[in-house]
mmCIF entry with sequence, helices, sheets and N, C-alpha, C, O atoms, coordinates in Angstrom:
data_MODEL
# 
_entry.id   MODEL 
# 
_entity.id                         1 
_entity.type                       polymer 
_entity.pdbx_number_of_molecules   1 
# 
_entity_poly.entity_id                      1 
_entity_poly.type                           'polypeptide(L)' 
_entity_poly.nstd_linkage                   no 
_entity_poly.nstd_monomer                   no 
_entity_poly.pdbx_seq_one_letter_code       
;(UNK)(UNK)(UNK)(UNK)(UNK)(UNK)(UNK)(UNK)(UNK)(UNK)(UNK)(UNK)(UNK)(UNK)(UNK)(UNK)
(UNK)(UNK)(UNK)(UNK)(UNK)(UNK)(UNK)(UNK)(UNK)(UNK)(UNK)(UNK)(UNK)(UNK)(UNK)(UNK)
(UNK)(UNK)(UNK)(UNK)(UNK)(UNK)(UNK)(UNK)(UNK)(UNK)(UNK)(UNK)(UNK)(UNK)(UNK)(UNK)
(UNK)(UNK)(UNK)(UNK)(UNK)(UNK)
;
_entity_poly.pdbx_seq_one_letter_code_can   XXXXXXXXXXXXXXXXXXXXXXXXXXXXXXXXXXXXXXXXXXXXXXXXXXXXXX 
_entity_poly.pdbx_strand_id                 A 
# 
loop_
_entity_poly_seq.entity_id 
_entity_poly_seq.num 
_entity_poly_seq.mon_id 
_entity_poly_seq.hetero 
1 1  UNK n 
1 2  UNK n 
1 3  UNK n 
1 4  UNK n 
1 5  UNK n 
1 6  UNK n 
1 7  UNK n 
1 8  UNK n 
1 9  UNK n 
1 10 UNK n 
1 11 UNK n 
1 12 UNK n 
1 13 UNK n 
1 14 UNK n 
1 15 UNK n 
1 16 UNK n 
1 17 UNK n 
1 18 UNK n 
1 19 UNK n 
1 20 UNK n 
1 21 UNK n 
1 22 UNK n 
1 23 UNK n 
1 24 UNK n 
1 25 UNK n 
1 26 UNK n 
1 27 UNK n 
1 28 UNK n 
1 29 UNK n 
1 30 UNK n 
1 31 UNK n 
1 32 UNK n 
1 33 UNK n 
1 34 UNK n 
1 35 UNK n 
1 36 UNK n 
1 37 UNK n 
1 38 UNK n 
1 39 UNK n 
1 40 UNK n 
1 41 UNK n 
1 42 UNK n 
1 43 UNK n 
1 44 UNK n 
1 45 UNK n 
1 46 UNK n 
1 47 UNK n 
1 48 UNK n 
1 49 UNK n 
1 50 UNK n 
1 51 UNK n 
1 52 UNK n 
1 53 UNK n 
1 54 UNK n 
# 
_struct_asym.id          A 
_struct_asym.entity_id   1 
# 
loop_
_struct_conf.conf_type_id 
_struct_conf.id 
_struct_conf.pdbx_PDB_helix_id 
_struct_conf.beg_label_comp_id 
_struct_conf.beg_label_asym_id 
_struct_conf.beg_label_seq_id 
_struct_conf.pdbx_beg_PDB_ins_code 
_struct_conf.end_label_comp_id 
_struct_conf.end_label_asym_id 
_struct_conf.end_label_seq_id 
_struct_conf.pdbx_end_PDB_ins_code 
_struct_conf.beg_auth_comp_id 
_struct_conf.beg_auth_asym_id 
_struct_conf.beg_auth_seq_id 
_struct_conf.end_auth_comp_id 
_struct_conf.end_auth_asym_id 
_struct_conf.end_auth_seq_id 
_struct_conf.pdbx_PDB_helix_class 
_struct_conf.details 
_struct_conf.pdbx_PDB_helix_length 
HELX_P HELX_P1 AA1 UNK A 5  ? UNK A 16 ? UNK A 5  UNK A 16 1 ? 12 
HELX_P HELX_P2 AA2 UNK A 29 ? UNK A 48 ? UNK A 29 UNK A 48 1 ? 20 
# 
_struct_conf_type.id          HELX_P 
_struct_conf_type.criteria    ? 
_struct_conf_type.reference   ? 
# 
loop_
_atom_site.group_PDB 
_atom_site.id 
_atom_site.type_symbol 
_atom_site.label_atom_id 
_atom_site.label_alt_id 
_atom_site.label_comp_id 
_atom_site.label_asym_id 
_atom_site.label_entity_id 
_atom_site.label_seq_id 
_atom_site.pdbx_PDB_ins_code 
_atom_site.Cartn_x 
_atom_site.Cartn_y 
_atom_site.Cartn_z 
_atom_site.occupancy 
_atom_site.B_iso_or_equiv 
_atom_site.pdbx_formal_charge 
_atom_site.auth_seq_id 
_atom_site.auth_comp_id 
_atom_site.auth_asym_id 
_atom_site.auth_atom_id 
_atom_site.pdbx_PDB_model_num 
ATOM 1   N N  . UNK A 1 1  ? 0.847   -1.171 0.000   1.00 0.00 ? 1  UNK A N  1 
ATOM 2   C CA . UNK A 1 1  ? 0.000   0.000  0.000   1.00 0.00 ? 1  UNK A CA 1 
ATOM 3   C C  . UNK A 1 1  ? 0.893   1.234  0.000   1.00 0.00 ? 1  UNK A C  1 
ATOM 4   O O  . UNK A 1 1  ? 1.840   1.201  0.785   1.00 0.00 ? 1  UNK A O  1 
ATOM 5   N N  . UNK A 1 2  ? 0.738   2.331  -0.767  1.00 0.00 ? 2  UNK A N  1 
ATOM 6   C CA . UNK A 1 2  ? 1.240   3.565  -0.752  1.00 0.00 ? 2  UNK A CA 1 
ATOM 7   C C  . UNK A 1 2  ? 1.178   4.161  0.025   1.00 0.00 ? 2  UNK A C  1 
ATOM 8   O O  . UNK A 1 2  ? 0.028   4.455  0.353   1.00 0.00 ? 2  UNK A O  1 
ATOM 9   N N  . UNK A 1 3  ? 2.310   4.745  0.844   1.00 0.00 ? 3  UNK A N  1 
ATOM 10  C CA . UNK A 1 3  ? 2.417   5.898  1.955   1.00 0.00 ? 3  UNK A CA 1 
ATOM 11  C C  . UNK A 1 3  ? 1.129   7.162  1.913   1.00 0.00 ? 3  UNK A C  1 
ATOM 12  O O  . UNK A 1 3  ? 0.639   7.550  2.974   1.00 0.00 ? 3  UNK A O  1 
ATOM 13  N N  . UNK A 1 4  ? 0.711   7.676  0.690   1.00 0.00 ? 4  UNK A N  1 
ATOM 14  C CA . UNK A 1 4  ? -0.411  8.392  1.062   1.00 0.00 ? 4  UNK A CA 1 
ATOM 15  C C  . UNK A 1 4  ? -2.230  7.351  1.072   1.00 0.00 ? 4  UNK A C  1 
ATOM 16  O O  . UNK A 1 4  ? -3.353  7.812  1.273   1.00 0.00 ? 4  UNK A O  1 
ATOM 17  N N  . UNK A 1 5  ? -1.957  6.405  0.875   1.00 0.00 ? 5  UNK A N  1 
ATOM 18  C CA . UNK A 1 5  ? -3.337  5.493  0.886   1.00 0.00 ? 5  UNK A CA 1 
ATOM 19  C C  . UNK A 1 5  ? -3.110  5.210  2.428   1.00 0.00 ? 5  UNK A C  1 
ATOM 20  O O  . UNK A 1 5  ? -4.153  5.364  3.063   1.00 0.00 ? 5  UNK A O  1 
ATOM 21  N N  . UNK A 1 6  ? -2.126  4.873  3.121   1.00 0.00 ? 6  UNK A N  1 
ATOM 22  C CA . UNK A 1 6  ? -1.970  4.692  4.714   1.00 0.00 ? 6  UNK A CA 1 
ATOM 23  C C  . UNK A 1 6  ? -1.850  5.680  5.595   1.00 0.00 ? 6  UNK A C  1 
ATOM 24  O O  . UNK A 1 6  ? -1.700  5.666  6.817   1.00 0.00 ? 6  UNK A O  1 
ATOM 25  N N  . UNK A 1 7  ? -1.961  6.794  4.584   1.00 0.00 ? 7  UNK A N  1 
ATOM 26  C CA . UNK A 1 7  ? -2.538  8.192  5.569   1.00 0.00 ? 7  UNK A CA 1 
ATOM 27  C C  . UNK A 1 7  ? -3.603  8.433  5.880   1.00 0.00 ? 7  UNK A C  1 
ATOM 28  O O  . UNK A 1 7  ? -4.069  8.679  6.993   1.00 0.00 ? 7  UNK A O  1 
ATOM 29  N N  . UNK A 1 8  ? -4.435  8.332  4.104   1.00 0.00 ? 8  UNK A N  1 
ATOM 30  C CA . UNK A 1 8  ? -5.513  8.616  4.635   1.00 0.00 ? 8  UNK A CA 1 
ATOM 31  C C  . UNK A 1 8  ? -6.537  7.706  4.633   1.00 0.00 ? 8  UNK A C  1 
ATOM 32  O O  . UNK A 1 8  ? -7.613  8.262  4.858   1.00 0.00 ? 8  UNK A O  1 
ATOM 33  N N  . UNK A 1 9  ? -6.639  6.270  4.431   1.00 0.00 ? 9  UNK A N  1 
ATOM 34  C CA . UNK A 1 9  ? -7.521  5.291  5.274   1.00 0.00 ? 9  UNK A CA 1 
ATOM 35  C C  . UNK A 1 9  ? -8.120  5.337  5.730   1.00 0.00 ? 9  UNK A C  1 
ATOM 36  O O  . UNK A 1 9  ? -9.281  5.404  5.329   1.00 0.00 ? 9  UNK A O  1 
ATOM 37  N N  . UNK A 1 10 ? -7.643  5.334  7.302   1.00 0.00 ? 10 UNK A N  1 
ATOM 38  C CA . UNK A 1 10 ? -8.305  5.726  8.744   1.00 0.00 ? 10 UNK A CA 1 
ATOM 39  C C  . UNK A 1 10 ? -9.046  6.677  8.596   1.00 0.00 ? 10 UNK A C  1 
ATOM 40  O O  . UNK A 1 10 ? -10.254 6.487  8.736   1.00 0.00 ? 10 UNK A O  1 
ATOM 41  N N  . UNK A 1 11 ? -8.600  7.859  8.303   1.00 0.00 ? 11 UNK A N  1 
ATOM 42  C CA . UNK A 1 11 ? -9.601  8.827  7.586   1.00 0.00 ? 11 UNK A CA 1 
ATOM 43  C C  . UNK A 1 11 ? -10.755 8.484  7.115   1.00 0.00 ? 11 UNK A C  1 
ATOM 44  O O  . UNK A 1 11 ? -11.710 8.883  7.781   1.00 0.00 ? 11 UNK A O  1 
ATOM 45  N N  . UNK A 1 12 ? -10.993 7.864  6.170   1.00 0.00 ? 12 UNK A N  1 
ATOM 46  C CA . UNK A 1 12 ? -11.866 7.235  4.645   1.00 0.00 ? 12 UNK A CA 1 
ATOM 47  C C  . UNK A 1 12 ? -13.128 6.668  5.306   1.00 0.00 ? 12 UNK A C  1 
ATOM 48  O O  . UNK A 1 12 ? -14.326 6.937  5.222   1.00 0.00 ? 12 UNK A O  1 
ATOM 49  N N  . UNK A 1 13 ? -12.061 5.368  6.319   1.00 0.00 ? 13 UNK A N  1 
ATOM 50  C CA . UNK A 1 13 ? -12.628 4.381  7.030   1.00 0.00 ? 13 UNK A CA 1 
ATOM 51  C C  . UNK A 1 13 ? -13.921 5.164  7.649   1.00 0.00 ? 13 UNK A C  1 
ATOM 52  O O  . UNK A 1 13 ? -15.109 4.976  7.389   1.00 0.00 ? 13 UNK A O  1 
ATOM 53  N N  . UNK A 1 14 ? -13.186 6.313  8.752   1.00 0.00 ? 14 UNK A N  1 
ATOM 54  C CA . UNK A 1 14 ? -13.953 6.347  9.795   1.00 0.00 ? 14 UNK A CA 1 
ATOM 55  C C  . UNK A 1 14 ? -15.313 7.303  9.401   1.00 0.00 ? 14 UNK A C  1 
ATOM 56  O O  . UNK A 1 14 ? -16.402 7.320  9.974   1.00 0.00 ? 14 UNK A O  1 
ATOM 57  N N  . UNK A 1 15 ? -14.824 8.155  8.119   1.00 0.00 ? 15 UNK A N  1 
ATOM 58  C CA . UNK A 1 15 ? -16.049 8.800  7.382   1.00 0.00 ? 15 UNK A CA 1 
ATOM 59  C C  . UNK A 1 15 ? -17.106 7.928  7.020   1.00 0.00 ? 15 UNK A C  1 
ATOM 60  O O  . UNK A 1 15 ? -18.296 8.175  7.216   1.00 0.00 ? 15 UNK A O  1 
ATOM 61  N N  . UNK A 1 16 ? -16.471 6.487  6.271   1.00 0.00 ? 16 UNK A N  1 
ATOM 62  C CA . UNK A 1 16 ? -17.702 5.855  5.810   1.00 0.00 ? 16 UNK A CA 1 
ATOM 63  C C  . UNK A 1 16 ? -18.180 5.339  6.973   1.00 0.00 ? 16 UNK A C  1 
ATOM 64  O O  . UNK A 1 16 ? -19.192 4.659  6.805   1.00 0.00 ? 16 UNK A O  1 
ATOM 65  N N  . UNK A 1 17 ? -17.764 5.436  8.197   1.00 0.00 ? 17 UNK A N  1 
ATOM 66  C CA . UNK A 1 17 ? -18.443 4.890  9.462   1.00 0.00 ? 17 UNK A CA 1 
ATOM 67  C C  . UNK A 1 17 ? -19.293 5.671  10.195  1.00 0.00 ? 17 UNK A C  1 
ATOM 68  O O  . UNK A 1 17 ? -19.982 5.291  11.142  1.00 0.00 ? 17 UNK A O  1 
ATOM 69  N N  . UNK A 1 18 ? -19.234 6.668  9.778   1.00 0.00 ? 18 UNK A N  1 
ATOM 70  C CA . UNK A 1 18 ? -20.355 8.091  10.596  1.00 0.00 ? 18 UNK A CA 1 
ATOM 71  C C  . UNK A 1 18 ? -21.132 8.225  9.455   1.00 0.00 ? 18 UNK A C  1 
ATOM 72  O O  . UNK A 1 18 ? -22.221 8.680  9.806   1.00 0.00 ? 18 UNK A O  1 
ATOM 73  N N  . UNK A 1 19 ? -21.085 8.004  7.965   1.00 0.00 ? 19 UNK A N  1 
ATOM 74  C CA . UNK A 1 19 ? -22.037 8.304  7.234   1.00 0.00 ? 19 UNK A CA 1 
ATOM 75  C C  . UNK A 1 19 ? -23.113 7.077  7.002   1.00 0.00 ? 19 UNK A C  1 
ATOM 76  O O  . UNK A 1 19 ? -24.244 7.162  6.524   1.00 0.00 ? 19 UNK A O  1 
ATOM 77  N N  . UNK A 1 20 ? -22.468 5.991  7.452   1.00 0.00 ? 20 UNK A N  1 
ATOM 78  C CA . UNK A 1 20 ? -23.338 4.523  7.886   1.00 0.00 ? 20 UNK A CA 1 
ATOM 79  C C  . UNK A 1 20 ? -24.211 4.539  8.963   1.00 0.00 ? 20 UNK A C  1 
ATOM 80  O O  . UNK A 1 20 ? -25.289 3.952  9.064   1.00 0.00 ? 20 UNK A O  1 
ATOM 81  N N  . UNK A 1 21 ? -23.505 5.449  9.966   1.00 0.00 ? 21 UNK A N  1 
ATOM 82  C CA . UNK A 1 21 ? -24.153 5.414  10.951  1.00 0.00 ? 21 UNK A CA 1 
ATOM 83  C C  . UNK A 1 21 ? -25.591 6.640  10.983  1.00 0.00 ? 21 UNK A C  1 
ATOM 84  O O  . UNK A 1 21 ? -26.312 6.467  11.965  1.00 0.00 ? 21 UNK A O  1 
ATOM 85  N N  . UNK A 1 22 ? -25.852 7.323  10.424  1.00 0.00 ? 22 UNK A N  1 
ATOM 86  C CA . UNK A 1 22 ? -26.542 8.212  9.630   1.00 0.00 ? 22 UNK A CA 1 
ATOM 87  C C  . UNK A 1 22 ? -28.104 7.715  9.324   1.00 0.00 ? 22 UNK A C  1 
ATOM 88  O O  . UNK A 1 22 ? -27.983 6.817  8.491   1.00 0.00 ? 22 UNK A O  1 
ATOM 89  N N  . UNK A 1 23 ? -29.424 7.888  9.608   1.00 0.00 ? 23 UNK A N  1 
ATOM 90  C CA . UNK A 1 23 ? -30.542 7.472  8.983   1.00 0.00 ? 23 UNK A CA 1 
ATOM 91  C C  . UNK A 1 23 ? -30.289 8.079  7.347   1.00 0.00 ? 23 UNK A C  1 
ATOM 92  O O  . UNK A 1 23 ? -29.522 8.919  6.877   1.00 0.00 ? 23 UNK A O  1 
ATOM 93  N N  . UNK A 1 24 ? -31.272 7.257  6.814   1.00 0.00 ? 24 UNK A N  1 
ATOM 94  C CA . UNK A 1 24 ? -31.000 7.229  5.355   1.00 0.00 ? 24 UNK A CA 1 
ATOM 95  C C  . UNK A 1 24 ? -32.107 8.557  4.810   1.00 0.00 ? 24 UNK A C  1 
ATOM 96  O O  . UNK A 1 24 ? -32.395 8.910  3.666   1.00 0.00 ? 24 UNK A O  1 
ATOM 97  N N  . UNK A 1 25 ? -32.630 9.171  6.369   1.00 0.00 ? 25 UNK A N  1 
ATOM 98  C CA . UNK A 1 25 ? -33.380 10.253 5.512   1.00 0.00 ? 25 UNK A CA 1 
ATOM 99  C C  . UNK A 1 25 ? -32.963 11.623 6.132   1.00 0.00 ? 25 UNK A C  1 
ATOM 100 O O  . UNK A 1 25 ? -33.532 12.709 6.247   1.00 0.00 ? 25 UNK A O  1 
ATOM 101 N N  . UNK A 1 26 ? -31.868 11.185 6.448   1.00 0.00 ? 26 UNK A N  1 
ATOM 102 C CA . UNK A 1 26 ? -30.288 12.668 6.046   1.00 0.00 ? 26 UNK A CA 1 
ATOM 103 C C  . UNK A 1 26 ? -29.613 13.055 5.207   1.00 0.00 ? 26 UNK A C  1 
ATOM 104 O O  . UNK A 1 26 ? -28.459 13.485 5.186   1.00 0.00 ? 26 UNK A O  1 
ATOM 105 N N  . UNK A 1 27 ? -30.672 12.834 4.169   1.00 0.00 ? 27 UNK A N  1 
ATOM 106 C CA . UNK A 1 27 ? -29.788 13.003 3.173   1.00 0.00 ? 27 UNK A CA 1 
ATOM 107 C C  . UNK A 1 27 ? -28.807 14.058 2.464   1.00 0.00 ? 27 UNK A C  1 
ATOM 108 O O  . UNK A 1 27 ? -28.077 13.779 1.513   1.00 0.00 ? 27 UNK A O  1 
ATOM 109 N N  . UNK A 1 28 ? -28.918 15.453 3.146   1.00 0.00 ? 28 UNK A N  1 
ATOM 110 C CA . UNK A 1 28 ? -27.858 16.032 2.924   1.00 0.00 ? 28 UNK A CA 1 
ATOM 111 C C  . UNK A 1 28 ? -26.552 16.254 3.800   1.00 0.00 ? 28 UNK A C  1 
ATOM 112 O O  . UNK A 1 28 ? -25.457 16.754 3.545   1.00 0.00 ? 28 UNK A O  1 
ATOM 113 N N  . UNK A 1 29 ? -27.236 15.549 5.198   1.00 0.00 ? 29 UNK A N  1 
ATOM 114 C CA . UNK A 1 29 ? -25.405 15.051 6.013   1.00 0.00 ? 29 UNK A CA 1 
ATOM 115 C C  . UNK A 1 29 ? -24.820 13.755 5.275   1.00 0.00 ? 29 UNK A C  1 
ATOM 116 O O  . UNK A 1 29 ? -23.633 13.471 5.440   1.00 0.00 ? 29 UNK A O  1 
ATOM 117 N N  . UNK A 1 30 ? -25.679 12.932 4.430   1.00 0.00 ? 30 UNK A N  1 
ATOM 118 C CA . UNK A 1 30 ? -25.127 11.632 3.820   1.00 0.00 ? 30 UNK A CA 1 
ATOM 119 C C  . UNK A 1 30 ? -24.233 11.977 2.451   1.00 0.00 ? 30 UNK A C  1 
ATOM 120 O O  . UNK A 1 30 ? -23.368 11.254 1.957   1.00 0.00 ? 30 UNK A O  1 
ATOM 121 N N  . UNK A 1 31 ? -24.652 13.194 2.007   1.00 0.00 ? 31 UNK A N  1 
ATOM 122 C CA . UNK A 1 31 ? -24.414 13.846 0.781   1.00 0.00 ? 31 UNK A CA 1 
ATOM 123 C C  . UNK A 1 31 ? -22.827 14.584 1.286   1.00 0.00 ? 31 UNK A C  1 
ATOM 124 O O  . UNK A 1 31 ? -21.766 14.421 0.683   1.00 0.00 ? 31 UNK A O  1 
ATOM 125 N N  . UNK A 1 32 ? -22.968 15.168 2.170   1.00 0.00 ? 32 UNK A N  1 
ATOM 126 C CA . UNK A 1 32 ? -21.578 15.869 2.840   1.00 0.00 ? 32 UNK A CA 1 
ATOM 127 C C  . UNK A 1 32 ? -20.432 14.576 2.715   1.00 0.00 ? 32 UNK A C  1 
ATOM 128 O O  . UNK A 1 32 ? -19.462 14.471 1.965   1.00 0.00 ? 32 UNK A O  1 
ATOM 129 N N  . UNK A 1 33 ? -20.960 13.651 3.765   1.00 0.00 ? 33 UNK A N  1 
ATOM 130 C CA . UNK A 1 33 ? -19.711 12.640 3.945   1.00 0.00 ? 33 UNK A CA 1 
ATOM 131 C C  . UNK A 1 33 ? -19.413 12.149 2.484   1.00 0.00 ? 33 UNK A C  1 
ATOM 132 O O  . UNK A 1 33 ? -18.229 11.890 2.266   1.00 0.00 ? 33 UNK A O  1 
ATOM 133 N N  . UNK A 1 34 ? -20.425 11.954 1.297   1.00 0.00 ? 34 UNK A N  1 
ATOM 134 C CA . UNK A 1 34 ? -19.679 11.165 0.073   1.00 0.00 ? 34 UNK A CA 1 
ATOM 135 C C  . UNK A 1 34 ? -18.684 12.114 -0.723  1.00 0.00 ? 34 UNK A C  1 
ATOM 136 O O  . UNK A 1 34 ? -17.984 11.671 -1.633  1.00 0.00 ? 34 UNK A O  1 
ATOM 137 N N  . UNK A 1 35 ? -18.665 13.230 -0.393  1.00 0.00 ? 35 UNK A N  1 
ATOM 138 C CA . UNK A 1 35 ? -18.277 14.208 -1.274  1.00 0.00 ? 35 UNK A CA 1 
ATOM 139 C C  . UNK A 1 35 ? -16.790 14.962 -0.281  1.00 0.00 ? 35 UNK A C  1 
ATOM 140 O O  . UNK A 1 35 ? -16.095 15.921 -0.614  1.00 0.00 ? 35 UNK A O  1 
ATOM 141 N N  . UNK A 1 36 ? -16.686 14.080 1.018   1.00 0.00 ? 36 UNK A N  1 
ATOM 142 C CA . UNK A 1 36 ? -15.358 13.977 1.624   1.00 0.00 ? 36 UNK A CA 1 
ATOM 143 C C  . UNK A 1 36 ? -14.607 12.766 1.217   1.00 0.00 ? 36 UNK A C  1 
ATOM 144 O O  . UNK A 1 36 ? -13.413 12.779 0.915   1.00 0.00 ? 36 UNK A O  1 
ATOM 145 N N  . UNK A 1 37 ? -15.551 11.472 1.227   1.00 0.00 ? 37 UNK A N  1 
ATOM 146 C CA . UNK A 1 37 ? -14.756 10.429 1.155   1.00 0.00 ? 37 UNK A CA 1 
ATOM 147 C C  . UNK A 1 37 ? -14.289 10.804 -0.121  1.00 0.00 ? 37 UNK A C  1 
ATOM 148 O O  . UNK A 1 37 ? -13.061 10.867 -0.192  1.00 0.00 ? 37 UNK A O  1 
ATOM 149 N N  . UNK A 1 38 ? -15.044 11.127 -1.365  1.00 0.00 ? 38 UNK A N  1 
ATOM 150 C CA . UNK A 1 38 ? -14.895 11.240 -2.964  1.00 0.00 ? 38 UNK A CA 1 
ATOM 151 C C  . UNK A 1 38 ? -13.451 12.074 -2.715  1.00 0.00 ? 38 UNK A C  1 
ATOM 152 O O  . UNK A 1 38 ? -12.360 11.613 -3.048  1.00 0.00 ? 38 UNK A O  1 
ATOM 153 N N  . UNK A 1 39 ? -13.591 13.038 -2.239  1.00 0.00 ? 39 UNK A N  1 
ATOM 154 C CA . UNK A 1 39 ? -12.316 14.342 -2.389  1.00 0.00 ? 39 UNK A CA 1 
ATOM 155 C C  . UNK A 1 39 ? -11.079 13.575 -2.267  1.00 0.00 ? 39 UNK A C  1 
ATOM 156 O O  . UNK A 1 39 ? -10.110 13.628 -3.024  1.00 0.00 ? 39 UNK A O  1 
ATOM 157 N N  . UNK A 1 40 ? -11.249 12.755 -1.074  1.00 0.00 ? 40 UNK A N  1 
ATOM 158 C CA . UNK A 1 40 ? -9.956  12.048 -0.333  1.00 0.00 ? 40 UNK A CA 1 
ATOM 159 C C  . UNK A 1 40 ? -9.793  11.237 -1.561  1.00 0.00 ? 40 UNK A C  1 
ATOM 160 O O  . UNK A 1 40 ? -8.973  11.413 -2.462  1.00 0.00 ? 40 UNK A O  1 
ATOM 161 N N  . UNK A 1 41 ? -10.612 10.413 -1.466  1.00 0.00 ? 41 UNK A N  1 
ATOM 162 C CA . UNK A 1 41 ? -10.343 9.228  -2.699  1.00 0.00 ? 41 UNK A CA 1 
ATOM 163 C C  . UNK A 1 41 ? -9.428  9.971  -4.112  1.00 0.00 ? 41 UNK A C  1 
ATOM 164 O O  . UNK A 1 41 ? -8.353  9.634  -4.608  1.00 0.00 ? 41 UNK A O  1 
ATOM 165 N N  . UNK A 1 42 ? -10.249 10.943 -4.419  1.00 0.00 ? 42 UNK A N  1 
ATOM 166 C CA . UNK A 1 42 ? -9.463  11.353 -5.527  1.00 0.00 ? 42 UNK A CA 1 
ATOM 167 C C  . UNK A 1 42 ? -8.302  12.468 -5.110  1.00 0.00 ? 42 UNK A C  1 
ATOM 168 O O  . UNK A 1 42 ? -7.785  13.141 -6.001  1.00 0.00 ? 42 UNK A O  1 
ATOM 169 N N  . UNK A 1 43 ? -8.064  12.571 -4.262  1.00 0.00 ? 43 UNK A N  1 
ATOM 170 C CA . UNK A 1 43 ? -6.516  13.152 -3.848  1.00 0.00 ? 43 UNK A CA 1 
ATOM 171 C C  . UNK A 1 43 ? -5.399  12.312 -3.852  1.00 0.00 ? 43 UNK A C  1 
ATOM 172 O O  . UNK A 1 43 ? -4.245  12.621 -4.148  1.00 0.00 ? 43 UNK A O  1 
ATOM 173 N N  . UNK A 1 44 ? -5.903  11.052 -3.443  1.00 0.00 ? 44 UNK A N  1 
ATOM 174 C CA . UNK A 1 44 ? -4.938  9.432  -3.445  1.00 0.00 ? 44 UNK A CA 1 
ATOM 175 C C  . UNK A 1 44 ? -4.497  9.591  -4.876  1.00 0.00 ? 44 UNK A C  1 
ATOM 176 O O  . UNK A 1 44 ? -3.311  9.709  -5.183  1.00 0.00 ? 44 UNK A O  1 
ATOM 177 N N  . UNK A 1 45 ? -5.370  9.590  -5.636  1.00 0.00 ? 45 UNK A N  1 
ATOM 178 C CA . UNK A 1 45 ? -4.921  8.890  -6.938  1.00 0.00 ? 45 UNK A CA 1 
ATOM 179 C C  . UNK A 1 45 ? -4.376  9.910  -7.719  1.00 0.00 ? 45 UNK A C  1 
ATOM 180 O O  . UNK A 1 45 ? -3.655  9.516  -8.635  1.00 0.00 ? 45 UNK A O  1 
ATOM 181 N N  . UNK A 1 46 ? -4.570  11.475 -7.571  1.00 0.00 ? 46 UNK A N  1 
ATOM 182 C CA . UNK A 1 46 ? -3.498  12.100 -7.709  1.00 0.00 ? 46 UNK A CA 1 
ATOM 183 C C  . UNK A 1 46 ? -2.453  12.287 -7.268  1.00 0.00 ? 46 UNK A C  1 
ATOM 184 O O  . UNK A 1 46 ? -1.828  12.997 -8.056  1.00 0.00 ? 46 UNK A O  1 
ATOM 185 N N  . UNK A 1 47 ? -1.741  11.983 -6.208  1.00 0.00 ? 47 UNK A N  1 
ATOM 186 C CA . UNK A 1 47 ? -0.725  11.823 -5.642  1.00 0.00 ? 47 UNK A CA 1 
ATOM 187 C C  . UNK A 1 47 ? -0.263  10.835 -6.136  1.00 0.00 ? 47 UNK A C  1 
ATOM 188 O O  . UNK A 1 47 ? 0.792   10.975 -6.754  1.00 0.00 ? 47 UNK A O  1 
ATOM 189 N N  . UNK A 1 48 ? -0.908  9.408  -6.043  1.00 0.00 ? 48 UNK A N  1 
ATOM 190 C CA . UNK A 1 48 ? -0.138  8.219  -6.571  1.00 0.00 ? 48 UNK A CA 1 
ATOM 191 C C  . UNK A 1 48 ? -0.083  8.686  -7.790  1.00 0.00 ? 48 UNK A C  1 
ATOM 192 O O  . UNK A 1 48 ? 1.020   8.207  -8.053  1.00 0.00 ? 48 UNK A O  1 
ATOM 193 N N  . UNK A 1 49 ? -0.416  9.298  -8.859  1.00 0.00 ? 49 UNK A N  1 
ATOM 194 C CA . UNK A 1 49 ? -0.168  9.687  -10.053 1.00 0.00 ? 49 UNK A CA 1 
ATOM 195 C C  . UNK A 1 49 ? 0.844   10.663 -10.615 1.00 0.00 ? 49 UNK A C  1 
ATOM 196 O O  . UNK A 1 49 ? 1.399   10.858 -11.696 1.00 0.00 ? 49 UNK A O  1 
ATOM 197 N N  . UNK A 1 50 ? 0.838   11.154 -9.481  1.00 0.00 ? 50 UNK A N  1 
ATOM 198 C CA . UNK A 1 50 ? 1.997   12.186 -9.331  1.00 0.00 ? 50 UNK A CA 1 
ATOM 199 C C  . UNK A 1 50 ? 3.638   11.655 -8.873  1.00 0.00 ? 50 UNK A C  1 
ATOM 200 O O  . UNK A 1 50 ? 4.669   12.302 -9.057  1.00 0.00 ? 50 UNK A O  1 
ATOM 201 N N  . UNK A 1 51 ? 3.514   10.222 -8.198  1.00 0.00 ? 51 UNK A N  1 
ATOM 202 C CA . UNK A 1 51 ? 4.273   9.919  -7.819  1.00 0.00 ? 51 UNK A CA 1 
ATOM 203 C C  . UNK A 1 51 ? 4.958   8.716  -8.764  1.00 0.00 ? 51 UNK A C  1 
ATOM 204 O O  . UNK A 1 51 ? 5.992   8.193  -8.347  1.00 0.00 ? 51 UNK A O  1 
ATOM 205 N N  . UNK A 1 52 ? 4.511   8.376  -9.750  1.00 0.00 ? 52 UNK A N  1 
ATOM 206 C CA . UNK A 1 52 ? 4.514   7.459  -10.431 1.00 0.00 ? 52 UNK A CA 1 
ATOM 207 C C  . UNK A 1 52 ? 5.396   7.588  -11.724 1.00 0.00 ? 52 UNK A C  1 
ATOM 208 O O  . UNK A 1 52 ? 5.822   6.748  -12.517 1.00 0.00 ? 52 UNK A O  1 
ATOM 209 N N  . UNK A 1 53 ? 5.548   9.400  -11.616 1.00 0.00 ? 53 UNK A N  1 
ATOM 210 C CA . UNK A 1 53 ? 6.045   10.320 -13.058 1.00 0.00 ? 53 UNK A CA 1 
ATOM 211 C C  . UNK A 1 53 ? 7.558   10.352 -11.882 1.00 0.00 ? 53 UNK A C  1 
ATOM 212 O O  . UNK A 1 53 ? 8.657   10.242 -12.426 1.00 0.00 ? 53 UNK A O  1 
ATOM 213 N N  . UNK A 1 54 ? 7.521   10.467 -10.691 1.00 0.00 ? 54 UNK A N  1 
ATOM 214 C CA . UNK A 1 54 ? 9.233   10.507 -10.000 1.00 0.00 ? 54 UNK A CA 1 
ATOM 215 C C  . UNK A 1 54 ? 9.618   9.018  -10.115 1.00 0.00 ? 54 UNK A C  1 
ATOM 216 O O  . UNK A 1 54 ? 10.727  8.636  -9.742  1.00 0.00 ? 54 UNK A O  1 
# 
């Protein structure tokens, strides 16, 4: 696993664990957390992409 995927994980993890924990008719606190996990997610893969060109 890549040094920035083992950063932010735990992170990822514990978002999709408060947005699980969430009734399903919150939907705009459910809408917040996908659009953190999404950000993170796609910060990984620019970095690993970035890191891939060193």
């Amino acid at each position: 696993m890549s040094p920035v995927r083992e950063h932010y994980n735990p992170v990822i993890t514990q978002l999709l664990r408060e947005h699980d924990r969430l009734s399903h008719d919150k939907i705009a606190e459910r809408k917040t957390f996908q659009r953190q996990i999404l950000f993170l997610m796609n910060a990984i893969k620019l970095e690993e992409f970035e890191q891939s060109f060193n």
